[in-house]
Structures are given as C-alpha cells and as structure tokens.
PDB file as gemmi writes it, atoms N, CA and C in Angstrom:
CRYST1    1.000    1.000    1.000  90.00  90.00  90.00 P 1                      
ATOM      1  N   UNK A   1       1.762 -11.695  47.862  1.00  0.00           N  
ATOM      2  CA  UNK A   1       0.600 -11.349  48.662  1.00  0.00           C  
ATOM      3  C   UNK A   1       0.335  -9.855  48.531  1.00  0.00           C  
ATOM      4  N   UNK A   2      -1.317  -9.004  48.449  1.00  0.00           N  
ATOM      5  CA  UNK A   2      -1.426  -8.055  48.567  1.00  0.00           C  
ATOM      6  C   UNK A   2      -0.940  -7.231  49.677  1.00  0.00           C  
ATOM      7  N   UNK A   3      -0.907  -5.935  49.260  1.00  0.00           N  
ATOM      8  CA  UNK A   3      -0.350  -5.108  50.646  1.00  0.00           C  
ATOM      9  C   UNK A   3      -1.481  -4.291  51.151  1.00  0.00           C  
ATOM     10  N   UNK A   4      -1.506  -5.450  52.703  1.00  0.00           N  
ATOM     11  CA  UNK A   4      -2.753  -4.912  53.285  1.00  0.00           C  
ATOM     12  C   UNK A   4      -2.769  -4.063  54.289  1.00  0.00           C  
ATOM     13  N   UNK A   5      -1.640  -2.410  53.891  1.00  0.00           N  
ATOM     14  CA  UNK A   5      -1.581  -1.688  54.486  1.00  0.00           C  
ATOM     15  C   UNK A   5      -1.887  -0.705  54.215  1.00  0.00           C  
ATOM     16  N   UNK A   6      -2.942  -0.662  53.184  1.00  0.00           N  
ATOM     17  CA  UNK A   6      -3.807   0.712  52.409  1.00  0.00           C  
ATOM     18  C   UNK A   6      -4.804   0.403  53.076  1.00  0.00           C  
ATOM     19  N   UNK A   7      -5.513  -0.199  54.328  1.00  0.00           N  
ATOM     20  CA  UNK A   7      -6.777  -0.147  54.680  1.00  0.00           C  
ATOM     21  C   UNK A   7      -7.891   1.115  54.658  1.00  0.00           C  
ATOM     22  N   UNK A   8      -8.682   1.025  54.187  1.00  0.00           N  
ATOM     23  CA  UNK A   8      -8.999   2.497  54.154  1.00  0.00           C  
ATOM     24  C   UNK A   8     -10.352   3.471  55.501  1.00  0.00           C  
ATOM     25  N   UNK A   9      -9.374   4.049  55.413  1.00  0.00           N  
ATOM     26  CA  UNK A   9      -9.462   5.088  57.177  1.00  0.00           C  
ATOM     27  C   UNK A   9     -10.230   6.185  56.456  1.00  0.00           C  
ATOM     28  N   UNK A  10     -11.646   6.835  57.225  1.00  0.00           N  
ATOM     29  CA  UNK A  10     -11.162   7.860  56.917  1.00  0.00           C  
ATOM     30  C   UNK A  10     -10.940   8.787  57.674  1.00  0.00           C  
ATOM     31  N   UNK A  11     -11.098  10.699  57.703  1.00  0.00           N  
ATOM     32  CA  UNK A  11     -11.016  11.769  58.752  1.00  0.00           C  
ATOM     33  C   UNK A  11     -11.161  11.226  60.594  1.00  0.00           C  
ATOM     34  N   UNK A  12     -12.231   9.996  60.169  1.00  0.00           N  
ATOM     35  CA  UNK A  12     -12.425   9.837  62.014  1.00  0.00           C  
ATOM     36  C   UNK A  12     -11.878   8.718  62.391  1.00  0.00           C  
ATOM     37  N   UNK A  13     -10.964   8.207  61.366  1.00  0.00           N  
ATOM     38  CA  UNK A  13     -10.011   7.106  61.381  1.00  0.00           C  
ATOM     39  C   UNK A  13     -10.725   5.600  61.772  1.00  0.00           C  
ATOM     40  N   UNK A  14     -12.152   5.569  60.326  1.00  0.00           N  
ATOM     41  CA  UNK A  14     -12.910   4.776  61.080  1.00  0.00           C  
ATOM     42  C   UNK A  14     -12.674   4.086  59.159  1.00  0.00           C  
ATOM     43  N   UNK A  15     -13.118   2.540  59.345  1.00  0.00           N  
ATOM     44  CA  UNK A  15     -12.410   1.961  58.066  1.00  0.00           C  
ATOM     45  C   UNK A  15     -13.889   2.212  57.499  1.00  0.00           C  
ATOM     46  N   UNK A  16     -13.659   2.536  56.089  1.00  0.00           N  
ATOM     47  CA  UNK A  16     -14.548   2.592  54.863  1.00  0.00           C  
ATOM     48  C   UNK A  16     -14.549   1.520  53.901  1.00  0.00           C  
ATOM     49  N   UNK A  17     -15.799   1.176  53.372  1.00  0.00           N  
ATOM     50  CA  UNK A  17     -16.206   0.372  52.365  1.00  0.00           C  
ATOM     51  C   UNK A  17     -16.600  -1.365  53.200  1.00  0.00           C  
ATOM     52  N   UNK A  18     -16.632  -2.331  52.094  1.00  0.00           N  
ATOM     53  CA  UNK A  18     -17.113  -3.278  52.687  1.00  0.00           C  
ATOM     54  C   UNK A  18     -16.852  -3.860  53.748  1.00  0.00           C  
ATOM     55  N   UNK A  19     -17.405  -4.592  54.219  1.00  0.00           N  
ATOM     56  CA  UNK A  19     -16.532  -5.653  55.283  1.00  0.00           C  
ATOM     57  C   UNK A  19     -15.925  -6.685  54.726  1.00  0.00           C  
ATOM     58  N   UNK A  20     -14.672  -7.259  55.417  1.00  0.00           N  
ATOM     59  CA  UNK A  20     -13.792  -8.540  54.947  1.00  0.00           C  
ATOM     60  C   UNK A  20     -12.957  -8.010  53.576  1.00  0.00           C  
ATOM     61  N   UNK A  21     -13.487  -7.312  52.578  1.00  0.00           N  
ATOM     62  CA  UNK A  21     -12.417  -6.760  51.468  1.00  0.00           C  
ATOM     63  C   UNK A  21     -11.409  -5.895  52.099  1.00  0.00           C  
ATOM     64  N   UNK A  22     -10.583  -6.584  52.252  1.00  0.00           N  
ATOM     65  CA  UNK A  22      -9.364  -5.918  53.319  1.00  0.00           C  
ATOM     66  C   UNK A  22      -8.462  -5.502  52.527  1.00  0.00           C  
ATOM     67  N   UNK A  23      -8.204  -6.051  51.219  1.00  0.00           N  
ATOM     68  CA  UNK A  23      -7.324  -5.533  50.006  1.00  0.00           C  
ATOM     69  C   UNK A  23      -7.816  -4.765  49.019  1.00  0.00           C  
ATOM     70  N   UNK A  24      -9.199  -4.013  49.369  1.00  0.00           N  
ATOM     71  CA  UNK A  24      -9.530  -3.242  48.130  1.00  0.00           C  
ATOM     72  C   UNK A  24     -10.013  -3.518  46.919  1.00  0.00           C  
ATOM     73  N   UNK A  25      -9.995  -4.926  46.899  1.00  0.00           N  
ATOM     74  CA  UNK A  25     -10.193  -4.999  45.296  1.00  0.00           C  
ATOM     75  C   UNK A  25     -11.571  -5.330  44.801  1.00  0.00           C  
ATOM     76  N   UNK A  26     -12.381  -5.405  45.817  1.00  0.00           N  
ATOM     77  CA  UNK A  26     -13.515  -5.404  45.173  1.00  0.00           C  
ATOM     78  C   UNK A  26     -14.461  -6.550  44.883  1.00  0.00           C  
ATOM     79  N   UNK A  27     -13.385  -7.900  45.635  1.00  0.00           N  
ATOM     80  CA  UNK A  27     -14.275  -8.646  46.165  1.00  0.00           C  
ATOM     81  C   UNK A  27     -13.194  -9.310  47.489  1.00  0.00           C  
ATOM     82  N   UNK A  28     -14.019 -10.383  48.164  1.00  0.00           N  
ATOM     83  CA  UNK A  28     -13.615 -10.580  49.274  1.00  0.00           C  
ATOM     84  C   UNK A  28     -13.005 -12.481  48.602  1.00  0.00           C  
ATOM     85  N   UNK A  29     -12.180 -12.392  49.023  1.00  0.00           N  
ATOM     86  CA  UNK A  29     -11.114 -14.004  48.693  1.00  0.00           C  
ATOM     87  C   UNK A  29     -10.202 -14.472  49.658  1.00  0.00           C  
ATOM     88  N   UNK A  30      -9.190 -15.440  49.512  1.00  0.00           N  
ATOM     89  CA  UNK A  30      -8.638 -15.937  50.388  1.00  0.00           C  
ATOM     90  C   UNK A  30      -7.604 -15.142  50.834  1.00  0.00           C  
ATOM     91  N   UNK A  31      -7.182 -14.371  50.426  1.00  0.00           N  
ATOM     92  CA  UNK A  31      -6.444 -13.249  50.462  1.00  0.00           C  
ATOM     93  C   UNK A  31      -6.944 -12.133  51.744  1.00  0.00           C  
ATOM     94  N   UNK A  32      -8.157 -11.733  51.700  1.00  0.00           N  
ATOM     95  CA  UNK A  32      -8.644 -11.332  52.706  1.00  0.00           C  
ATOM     96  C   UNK A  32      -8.792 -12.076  53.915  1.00  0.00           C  
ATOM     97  N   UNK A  33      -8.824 -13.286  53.767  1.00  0.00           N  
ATOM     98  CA  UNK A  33      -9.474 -14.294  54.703  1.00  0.00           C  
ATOM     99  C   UNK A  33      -8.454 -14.720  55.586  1.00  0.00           C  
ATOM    100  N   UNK A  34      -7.084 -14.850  54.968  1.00  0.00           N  
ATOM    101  CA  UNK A  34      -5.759 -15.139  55.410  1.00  0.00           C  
ATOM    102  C   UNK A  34      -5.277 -13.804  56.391  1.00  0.00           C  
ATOM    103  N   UNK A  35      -5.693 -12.496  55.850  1.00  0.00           N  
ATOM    104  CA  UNK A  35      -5.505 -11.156  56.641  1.00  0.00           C  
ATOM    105  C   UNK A  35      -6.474 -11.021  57.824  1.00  0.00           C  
ATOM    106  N   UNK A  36      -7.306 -11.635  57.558  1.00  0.00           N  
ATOM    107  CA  UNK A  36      -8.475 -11.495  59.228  1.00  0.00           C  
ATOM    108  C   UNK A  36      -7.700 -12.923  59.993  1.00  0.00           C  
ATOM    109  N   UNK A  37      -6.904 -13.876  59.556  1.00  0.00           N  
ATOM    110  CA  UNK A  37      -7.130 -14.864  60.418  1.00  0.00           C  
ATOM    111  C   UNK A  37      -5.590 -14.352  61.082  1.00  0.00           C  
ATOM    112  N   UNK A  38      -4.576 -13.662  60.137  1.00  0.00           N  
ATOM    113  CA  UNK A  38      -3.744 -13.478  60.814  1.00  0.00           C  
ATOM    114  C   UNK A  38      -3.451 -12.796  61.581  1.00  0.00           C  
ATOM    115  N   UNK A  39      -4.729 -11.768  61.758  1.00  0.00           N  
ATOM    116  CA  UNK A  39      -5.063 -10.729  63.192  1.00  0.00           C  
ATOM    117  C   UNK A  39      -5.672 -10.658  64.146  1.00  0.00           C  
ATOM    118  N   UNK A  40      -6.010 -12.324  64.019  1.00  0.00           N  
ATOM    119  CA  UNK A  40      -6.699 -12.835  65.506  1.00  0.00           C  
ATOM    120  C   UNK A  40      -6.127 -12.748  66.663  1.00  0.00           C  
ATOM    121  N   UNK A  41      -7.336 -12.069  67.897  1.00  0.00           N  
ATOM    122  CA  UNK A  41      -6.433 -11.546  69.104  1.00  0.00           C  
ATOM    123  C   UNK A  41      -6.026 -10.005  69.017  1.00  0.00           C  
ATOM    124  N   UNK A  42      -6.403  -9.301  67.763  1.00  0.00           N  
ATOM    125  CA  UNK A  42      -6.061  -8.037  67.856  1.00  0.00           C  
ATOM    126  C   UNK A  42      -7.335  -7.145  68.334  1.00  0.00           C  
ATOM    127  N   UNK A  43      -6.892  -6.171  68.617  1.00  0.00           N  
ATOM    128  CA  UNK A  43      -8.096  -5.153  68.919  1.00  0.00           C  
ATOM    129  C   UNK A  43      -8.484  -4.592  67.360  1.00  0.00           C  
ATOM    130  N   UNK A  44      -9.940  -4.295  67.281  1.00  0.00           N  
ATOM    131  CA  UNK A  44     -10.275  -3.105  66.479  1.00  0.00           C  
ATOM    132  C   UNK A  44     -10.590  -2.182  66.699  1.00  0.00           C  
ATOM    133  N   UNK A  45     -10.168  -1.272  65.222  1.00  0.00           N  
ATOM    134  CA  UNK A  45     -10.658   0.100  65.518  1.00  0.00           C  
ATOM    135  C   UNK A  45     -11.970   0.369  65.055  1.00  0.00           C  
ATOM    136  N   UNK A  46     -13.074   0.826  65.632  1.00  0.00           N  
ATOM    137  CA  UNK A  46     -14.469   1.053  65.219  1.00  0.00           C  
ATOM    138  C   UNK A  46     -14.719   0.904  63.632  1.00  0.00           C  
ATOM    139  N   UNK A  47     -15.425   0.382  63.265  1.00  0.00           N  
ATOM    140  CA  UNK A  47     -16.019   0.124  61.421  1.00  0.00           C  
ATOM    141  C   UNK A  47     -14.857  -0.180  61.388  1.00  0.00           C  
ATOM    142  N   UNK A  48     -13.796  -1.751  61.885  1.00  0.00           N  
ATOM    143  CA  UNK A  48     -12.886  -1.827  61.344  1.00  0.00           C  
ATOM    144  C   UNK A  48     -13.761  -3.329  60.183  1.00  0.00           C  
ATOM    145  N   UNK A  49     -12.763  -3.372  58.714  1.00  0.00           N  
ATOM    146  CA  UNK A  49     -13.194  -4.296  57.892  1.00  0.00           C  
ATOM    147  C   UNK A  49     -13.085  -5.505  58.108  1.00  0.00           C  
ATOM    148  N   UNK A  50     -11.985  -5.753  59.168  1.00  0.00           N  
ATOM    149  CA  UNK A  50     -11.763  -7.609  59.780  1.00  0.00           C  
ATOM    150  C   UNK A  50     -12.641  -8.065  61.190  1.00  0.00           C  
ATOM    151  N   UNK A  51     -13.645  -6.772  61.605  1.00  0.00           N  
ATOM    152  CA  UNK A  51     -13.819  -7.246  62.342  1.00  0.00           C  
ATOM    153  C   UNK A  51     -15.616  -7.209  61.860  1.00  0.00           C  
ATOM    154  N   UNK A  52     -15.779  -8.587  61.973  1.00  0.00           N  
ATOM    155  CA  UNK A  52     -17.306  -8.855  60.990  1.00  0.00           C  
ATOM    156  C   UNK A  52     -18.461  -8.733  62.243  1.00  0.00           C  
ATOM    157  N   UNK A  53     -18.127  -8.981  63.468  1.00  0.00           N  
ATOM    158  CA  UNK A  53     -19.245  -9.291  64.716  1.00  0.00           C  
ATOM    159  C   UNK A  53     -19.343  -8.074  65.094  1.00  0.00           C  
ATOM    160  N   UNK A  54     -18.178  -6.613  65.168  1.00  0.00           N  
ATOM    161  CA  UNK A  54     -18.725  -5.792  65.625  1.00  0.00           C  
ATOM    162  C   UNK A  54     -18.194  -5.908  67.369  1.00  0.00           C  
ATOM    163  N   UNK A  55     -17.773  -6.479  67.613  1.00  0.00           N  
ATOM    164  CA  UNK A  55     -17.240  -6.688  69.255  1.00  0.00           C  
ATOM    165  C   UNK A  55     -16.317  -6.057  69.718  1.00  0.00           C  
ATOM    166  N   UNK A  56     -15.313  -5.494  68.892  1.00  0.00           N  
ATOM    167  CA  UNK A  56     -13.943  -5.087  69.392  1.00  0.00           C  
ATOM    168  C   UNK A  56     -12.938  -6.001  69.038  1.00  0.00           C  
ATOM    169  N   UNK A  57     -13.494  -6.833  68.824  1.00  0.00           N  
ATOM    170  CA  UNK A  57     -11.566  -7.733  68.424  1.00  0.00           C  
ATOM    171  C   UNK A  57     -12.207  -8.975  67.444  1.00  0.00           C  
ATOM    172  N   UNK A  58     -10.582  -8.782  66.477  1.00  0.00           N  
ATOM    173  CA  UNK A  58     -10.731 -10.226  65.679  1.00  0.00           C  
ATOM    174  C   UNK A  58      -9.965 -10.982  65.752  1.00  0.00           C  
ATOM    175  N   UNK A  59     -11.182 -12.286  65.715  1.00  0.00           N  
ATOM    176  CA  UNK A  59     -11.309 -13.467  66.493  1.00  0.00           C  
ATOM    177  C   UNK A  59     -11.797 -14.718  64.934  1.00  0.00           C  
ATOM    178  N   UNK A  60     -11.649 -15.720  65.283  1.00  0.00           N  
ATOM    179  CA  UNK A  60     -11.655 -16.832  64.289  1.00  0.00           C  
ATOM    180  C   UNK A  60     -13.002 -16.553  63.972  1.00  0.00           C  
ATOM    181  N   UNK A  61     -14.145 -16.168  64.658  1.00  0.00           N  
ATOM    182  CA  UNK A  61     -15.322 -15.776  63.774  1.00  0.00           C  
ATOM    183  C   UNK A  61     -15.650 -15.073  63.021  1.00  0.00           C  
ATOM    184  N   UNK A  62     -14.866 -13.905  63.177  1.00  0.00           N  
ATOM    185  CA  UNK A  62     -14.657 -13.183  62.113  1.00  0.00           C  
ATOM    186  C   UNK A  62     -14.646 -13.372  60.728  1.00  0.00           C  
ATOM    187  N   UNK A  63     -13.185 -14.239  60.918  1.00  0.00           N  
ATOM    188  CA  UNK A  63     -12.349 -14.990  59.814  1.00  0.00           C  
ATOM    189  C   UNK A  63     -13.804 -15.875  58.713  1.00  0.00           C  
ATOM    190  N   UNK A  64     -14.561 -16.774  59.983  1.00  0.00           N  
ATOM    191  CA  UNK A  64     -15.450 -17.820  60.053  1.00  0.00           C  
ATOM    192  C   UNK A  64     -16.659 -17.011  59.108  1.00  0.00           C  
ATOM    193  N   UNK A  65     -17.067 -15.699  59.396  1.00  0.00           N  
ATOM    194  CA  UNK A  65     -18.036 -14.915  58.835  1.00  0.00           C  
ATOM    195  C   UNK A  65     -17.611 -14.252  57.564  1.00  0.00           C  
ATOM    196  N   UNK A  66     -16.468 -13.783  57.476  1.00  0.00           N  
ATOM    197  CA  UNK A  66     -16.241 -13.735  56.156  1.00  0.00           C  
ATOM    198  C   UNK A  66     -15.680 -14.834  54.791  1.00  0.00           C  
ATOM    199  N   UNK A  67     -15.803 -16.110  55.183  1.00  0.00           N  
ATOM    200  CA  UNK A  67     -15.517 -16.662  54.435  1.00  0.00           C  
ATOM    201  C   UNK A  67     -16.895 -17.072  53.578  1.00  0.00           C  
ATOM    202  N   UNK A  68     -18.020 -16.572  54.414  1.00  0.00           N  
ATOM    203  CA  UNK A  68     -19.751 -17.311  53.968  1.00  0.00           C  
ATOM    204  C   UNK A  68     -19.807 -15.673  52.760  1.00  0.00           C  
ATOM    205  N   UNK A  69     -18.766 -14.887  52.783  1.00  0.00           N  
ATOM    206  CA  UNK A  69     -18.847 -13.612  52.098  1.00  0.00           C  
ATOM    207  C   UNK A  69     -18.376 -13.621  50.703  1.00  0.00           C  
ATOM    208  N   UNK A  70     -17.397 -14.998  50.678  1.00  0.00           N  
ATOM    209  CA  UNK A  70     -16.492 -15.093  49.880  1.00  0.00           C  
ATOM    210  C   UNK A  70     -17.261 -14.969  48.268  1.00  0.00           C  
ATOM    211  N   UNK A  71     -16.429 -13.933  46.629  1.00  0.00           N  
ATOM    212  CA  UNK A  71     -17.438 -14.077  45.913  1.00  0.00           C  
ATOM    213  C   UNK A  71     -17.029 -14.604  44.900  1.00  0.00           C  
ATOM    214  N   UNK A  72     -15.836 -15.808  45.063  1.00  0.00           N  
ATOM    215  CA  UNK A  72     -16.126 -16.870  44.506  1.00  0.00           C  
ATOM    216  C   UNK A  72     -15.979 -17.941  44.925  1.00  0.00           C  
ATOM    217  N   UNK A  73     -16.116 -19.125  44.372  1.00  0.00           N  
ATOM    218  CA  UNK A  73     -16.038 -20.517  44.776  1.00  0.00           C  
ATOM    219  C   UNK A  73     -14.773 -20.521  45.619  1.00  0.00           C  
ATOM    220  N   UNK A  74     -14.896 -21.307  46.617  1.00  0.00           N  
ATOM    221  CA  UNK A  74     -13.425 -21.695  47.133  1.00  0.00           C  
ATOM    222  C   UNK A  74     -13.210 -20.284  47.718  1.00  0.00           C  
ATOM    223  N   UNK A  75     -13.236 -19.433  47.930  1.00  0.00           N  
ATOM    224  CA  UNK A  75     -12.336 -18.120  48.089  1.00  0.00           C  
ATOM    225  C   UNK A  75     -11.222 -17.835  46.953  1.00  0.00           C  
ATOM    226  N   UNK A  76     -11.843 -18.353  45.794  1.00  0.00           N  
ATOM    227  CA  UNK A  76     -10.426 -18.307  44.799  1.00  0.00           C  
ATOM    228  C   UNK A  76     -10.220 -16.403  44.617  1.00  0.00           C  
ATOM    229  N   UNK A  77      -8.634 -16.063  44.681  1.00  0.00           N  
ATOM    230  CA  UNK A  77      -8.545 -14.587  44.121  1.00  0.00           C  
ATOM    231  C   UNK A  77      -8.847 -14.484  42.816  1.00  0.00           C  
TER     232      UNK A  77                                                      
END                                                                             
C-alpha cells in the first residue's frame, strides 16, 4: 500500500492539489478511496484532500464522492 503520509500541507498547513488524490500520484483510485474510508469519523484540517463535502469531517460521503472521481474503470490503480 502507498504511504499516505506525504499529504501535502502547505505554510498554512492547509492540503494542496486535488481532492481525493491522497497518494500523489496523479490520479484518484482505490488506493485513495480505501484512505478516505479508513478515516471516517476523523476531523479535517481546512482544504483537507479526504474531505470532499467541505464540512469538517470524513464521513462515508466523502469516500461516496470520490469514488464518482475515480480515473479509471473500477478505481483500478
């Protein structure tokens, strides 16, 4: 599994780049999808990338919204 502890922060410790690409690589897959579902119930931090609604916390919709993101079939990596 990727290491999804390079999230990227920046100076105002606010996450940069897309939403749901939680591993960087440049597209969004099951890999990402597995990392938002396994942080359901957590708080976010402002422009965080798992959190797709914008509410403060991710939650299975999240998960639910980035999978319609996914950019390939299936969520294949």
């Amino acid at each position: 599994m990727p290491n999804f502890n390079n999230f990227r922060l920046n100076e105002y410790g606010v996450f940069e780049g897309p939403r749901c690409d939680l591993d960087v690589d440049r597209d969004v897959d099951v890999d990402d999808i597995e990392a938002i579902f396994a942080a359901r119930g957590t708080p976010a931090v402002p422009g965080d990338a798992r959190d797709y609604d914008g509410d403060g916390l991710i939650t299975v919709n999240d998960g639910r919204a980035c999978v319609l993101q996914c950019t390939q079939p299936k969520c294949a990596p």
